[in-house]
N, C-alpha and C positions, 0 to 999 in steps of 0.2 A: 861719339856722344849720341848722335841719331839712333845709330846702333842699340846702344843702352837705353836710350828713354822706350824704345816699344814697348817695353813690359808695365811700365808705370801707365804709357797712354792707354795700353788695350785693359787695364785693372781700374783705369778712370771712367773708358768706357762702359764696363762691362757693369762698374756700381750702378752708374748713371740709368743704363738697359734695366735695372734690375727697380731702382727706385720710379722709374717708370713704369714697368711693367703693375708695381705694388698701387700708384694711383689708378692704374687703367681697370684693376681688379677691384678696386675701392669705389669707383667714378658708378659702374653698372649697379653694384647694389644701392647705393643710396638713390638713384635712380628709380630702382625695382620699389624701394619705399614707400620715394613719393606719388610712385604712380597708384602703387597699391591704396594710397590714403586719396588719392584723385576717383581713382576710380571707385572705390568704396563710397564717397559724396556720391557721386552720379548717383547711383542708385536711391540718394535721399527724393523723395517723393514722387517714385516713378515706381506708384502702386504698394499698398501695404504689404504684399509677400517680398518685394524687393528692399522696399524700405526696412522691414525687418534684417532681411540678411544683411544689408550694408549697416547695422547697429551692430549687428554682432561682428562683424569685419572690423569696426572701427574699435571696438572692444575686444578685441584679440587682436590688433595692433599695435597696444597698448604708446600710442602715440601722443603724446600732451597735447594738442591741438584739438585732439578730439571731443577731450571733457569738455569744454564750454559747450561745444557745438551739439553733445547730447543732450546734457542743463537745456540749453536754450529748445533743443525738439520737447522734452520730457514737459516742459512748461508751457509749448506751445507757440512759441515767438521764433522757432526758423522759419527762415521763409526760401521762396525759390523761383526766379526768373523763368519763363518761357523756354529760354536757350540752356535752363540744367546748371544755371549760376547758384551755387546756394550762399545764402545774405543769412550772415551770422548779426543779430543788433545790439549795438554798441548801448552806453549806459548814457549818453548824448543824445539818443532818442537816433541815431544813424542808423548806419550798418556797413559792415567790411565784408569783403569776399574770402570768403570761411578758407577756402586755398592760398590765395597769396597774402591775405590779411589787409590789399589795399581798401583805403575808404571808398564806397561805392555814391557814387552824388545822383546816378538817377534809378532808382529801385522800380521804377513802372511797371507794372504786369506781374509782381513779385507778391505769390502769394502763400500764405503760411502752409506748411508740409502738416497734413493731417496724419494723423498713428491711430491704431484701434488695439482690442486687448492683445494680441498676437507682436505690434509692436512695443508695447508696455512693457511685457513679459521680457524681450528681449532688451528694453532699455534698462530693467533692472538688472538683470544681471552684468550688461556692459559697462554702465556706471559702476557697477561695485566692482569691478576689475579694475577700473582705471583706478577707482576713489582710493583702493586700497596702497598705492603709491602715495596718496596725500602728504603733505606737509602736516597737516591738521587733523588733531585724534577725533573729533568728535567724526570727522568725514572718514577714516579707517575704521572706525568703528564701525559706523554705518555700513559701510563696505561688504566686510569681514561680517555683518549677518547678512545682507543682499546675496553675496556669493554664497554662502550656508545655504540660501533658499534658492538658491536656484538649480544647485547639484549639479552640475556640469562635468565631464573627466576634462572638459579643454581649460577646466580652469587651476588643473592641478602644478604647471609651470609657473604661471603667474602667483600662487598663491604658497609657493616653495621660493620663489625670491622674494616675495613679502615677507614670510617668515624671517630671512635671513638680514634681510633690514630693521625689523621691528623689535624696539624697545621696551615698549611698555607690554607688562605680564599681562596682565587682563586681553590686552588686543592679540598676543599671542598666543592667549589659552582659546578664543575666538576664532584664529587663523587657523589653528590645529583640528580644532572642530571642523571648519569650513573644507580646511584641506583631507581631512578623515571621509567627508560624507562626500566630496565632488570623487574620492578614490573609490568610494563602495559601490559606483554606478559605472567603473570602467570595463574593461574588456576581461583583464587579466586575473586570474586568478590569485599568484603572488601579491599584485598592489589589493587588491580586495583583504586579503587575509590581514597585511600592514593595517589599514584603516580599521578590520576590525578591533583587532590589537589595541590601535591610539585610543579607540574611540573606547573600548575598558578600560584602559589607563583613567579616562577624563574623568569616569564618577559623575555625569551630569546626567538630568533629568531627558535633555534633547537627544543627547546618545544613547538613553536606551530607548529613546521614541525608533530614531534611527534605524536602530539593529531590529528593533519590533517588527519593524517595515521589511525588512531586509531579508525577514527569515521566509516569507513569502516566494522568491526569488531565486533562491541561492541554496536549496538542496545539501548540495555535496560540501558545502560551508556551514551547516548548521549547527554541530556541535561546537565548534571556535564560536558561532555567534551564541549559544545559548551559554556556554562558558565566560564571556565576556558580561552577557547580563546578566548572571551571576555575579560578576565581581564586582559590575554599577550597582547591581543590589546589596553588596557589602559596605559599599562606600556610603550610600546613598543611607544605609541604616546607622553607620559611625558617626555619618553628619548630624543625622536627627538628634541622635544621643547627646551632642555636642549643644545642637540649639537648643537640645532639654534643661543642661548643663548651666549656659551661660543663661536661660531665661527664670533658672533656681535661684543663680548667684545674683542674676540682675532683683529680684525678688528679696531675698535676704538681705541685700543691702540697702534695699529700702527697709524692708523691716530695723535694718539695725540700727540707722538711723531715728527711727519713729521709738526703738525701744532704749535707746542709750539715756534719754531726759529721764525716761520712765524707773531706769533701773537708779537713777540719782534718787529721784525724788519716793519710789516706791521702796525700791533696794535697798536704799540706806538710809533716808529719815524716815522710814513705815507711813511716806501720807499715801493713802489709796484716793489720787488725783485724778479726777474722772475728765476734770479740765485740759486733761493731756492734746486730747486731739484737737481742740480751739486753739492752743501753742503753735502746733504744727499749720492751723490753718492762718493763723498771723502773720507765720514766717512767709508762707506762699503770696499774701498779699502784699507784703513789706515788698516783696520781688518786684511784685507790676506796679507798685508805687515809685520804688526808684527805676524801674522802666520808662516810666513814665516823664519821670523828673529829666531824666536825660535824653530824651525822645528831642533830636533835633540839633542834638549837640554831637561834639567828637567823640563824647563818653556814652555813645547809644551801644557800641560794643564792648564795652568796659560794664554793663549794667551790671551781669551774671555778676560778676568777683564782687563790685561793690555792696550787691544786696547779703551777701554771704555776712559779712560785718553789721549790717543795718539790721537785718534778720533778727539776730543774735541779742542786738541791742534790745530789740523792740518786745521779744518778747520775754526775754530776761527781766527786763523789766516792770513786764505786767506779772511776771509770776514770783517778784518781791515786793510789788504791791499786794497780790493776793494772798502773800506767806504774814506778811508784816499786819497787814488786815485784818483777817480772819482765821487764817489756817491755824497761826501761834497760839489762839485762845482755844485751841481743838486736840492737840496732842496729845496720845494716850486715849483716843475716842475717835476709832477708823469709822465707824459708822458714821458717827455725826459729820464727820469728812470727806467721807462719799456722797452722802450725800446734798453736802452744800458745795463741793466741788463741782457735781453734776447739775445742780442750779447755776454757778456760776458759766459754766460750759455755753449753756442755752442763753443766758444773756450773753455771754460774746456773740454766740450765734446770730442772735437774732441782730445784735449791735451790725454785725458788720453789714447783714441784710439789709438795716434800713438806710445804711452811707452808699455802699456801692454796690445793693440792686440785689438780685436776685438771680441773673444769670451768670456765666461764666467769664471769665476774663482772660486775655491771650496774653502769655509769657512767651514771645519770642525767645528762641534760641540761639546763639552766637552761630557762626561759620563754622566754628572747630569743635560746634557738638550736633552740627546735622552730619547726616549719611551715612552711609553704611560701610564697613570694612567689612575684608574677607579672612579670617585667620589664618597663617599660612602652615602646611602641611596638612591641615585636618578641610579645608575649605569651608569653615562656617560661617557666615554672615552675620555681622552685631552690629547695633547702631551703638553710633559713638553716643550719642545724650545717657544712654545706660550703658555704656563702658564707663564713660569716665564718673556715672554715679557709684560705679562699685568703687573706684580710683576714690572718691571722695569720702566717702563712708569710711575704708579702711584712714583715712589720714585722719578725717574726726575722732576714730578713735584712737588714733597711737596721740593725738594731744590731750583727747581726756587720761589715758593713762598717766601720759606724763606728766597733766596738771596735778592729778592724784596725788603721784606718789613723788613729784621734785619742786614742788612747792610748798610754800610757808600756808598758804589757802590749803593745800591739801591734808598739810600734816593738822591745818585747825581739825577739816572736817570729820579725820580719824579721828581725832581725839575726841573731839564731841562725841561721835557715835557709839563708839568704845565706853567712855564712861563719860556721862553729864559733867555730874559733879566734880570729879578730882579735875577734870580740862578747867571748869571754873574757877576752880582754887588757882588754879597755875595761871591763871589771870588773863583765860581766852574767853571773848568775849561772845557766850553760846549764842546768845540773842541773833548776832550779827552774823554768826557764821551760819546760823539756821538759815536766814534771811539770803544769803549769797549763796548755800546750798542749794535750795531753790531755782533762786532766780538762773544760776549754771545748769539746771536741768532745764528750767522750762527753756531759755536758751539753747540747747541742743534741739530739742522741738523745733524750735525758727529755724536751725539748720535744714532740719527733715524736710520742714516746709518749703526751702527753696530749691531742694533735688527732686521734691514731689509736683513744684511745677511745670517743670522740665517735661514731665513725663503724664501729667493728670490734667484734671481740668480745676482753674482756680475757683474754686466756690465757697459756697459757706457751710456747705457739707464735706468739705474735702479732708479736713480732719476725723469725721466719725467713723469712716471705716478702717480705720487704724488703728484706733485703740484697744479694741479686741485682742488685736493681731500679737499691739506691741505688749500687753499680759499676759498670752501667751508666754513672748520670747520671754520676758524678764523671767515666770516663773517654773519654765521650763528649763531656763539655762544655770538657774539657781539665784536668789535673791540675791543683790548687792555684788553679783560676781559678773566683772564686765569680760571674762573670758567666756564664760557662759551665755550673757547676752550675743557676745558674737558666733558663738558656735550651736545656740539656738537658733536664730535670726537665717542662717546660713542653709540648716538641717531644717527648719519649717518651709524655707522657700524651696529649695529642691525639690523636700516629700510632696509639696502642693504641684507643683508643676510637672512630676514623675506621675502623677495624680489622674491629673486634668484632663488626659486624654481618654482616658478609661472610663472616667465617673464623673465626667465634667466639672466647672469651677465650684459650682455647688457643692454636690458631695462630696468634692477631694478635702474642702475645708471642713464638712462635720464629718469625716472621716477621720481628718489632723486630730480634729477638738477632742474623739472620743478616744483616740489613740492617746493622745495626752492626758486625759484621764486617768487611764489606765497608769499610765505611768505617774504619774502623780499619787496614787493609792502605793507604789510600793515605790520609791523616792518622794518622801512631800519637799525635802529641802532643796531640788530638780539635781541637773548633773554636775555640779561645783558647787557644795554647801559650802557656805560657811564655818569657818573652825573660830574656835575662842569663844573669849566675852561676847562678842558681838552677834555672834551667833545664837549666843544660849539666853540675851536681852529679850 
């Protein structure tokens, strides 16, 4: 039995030798660590050249201990005993010793560790090595441009494991950056050529500052780098296009809204309503009115949605008083319509001047219509308050459509238009429907009005510079045709803003006007006449 057990005792041994062996080799380096992190302190305030290196030691040691202790230099609150103790302070007004973390009870002689630019320089960049481990985006963020700016090749280890932990795209299209430009300043020729590469991939304005710099330096690398800003300058011209794009659409869809009331009340009952753009400036007030109303309540976020209805009401309603008033004794006499709608215009005007003043007025915008989004694949930049005004515009009118044409209101108002008379016979009552025709267009208007304060300033002028606009769209897109209106609205806002950069806001607009013209001489009826009775009326 003695016999036999040897082999079990020398294979018990032999683990044992081995699992010892594995702490004795583990026991030195953690060791080597903490000395490393000791002795890197020492050198806190023993002379700005040393104090510098030991920032950058502790910021290439990437040790958790250390972030406070640079916060606390960077701010000016470390301090440091006689004997080389350095006193981290605690938020109790204390202080512990920055190495073993015990509370320190007599600080005497402990005076704050001075830095000058040379140690600044190196606290930023140490900080943003650490910070870029954070827990917290706003502190990776920050990070991830400190290392960007400080260009380091020692930072390219640290910033290749950040990579591989990081989630969020934004901070990542950041580290790529960061990690491209700390490679453009290394030794090697291979990692150099890589970061050129990333850094054409990225399409941003910083990496072709970058490679700008770069081509000073690096000779035998110059055609990869002038290939690369080449290809920044591809991206860089798709994106413009794209802000061209979305600043046409974001345009048109205010037009379209401003010209959807118009193409009601213009379009299909022929009043040429000059009162239009007082509509639109109603609906903008009716918004900071119930802004206002709910100012201090739970529904201070809820304002936006509920002015959308209040809007609608408000000025619906003044423009069935002004159909039921005056306009009905005008029909058949544009002129005389023009111009009493344009006196009416000017007393709103001036009406709302004397209630609520003469300067402008602030429409806060909800949470989920500030900021800005990046589109993905193209990288263009929108603000959300005009994304979701184009979102709104299109929904305004898929429901005018549909009031149009799947309702008992809509099928009146064909019928009116179409022919007076026979609709009367058949026992619609034209009076009424006139009256509700109306008032549904000057109500679109209040809509306009509340996507327009979103983005304008609320005033008592804030209706007149739209009205132009929205006679244009209606009679360019063809009278009474809401496919038109929106494919007007859409093709003005683009042309203007493809415009704008060449011949500024001025002349891109009496450029439109005279272009329109023109096409108006050979189409008068614009791009979607009219076919039938209604047309030939």
């Amino acid at each position: 039995m003695a016999r036999g057990s040897d082999p079990r005792r020398r294979y018990t041994i032999t683990v044992v030798m081995l699992v010892l062996c594995a702490f004795l080799a583990l026991v030195p380096g953690a060791r080597g660590q903490t000395d490393a992190f000791t002795a890197a302190l020492a050198g806190l305030g023993d002379g700005f050249a040393n104090t510098a290196e030991a920032v950058e030691r502790l910021g290439a040691g990437a040790d958790p201990r250390a972030l406070p202790i640079l916060r606390a230099l960077a701010d000016g609150r470390l301090q440091r005993k006689p004997d080389g103790t350095i006193l981290l302070p605690g938020a109790d007004g204390g202080f512990t010793n920055a190495v073993t973390g015990a509370a320190v009870t007599d600080p005497t002689g402990a005076e704050a560790v001075r830095i000058n630019n040379r140690v600044r320089q190196s606290l930023r960049g140490a900080l943003g090595r650490l910070q870029l481990l954070s827990p917290d985006v706003a502190e990776r963020r920050a990070a991830a441009d400190a290392v960007f700016r400080s260009r380091s090749a020692e930072n390219v280890p640290l910033l290749q494991t950040a990579l591989q932990r990081e989630t969020v795209s934004a901070i990542r299209a950041q580290l790529e950056l960061a990690l491209a430009a700390s490679q453009l300043v290394a030794d090697d020729a291979g990692v150099k050529r890589a970061a050129i590469a990333r850094l054409g991939d990225s399409g941003s304005v910083e990496a072709r500052a970058l490679l700008l710099e770069a081509r000073a330096g690096n000779a035998p690398l110059l055609p990869e780098i002038e290939a690369a800003i080449a290809k920044i300058d591809r991206t860089l011209q798709i994106r413009r296009i794209g802000e061209t794009l979305f600043q046409g659409l974001s345009l048109g869809s205010v037009l379209l809204l401003a010209a959807l009331g118009l193409a009601i009340t213009f379009g299909v009952m022929g009043v040429i309503n000059m009162a239009h753009g007082e509509f639109v400036m109603l609906g903008a007030y009716t918004t900071y009115m119930v802004q206002e109303l709910c100012r201090g309540t739970p529904l201070l976020g809820w304002s936006l949605v509920l002015s959308i209805p209040a809007a609608f009401l408000v000025a619906g309603a003044c423009g069935a008083a002004l159909e039921r008033g005056l306009i009905r004794h005008l029909y058949g006499r544009p002129l005389e319509t023009l111009l009493m709608t344009f006196g009416v215009g000017m007393i709103i005007q001036q009406s709302v001047r004397l209630i609520f003043g003469a300067q402008n007025r602030e429409v806060i915008s909800p949470a989920w219509m500030q900021g800005t989004l990046t589109l993905p694949f193209i990288g263009v930049p929108v603000t959300q308050n005009r994304l979701w005004i184009i979102v709104f515009g299109l929904l305004v009118l898929g429901v005018v459509v549909a009031a149009i044409r799947y309702t008992r209101f809509g099928l009146e108002m064909r019928a009116v238009v179409q022919n007076r008379r026979i609709a009367a016979t058949m026992g619609i009552r034209t009076g009424r429907v006139d009256a509700m025709t109306f008032a549904f267009g000057s109500g679109l208007a209040g809509l306009a009005g509340v996507a327009l304060s979103q983005i304008d300033n609320v005033s008592p002028n804030l209706g007149t510079g739209y009205i132009i606009d929205s006679f244009m769209v209606v009679v360019f897109g063809g009278v009474g045709s809401l496919a038109g209106t929106l494919v007007g609205a859409l093709s003005l806002g683009v042309v203007n803003k493809l415009l704008e950069p060449y011949a500024g806001a001025v002349l891109a607009k009496v450029a439109v006007l005279v272009a329109l013209m023109l096409f108006i001489q050979r189409r008068p009826r614009g791009l979607f006449a009219l076919k039938g009775r209604a047309a030939e009326s």
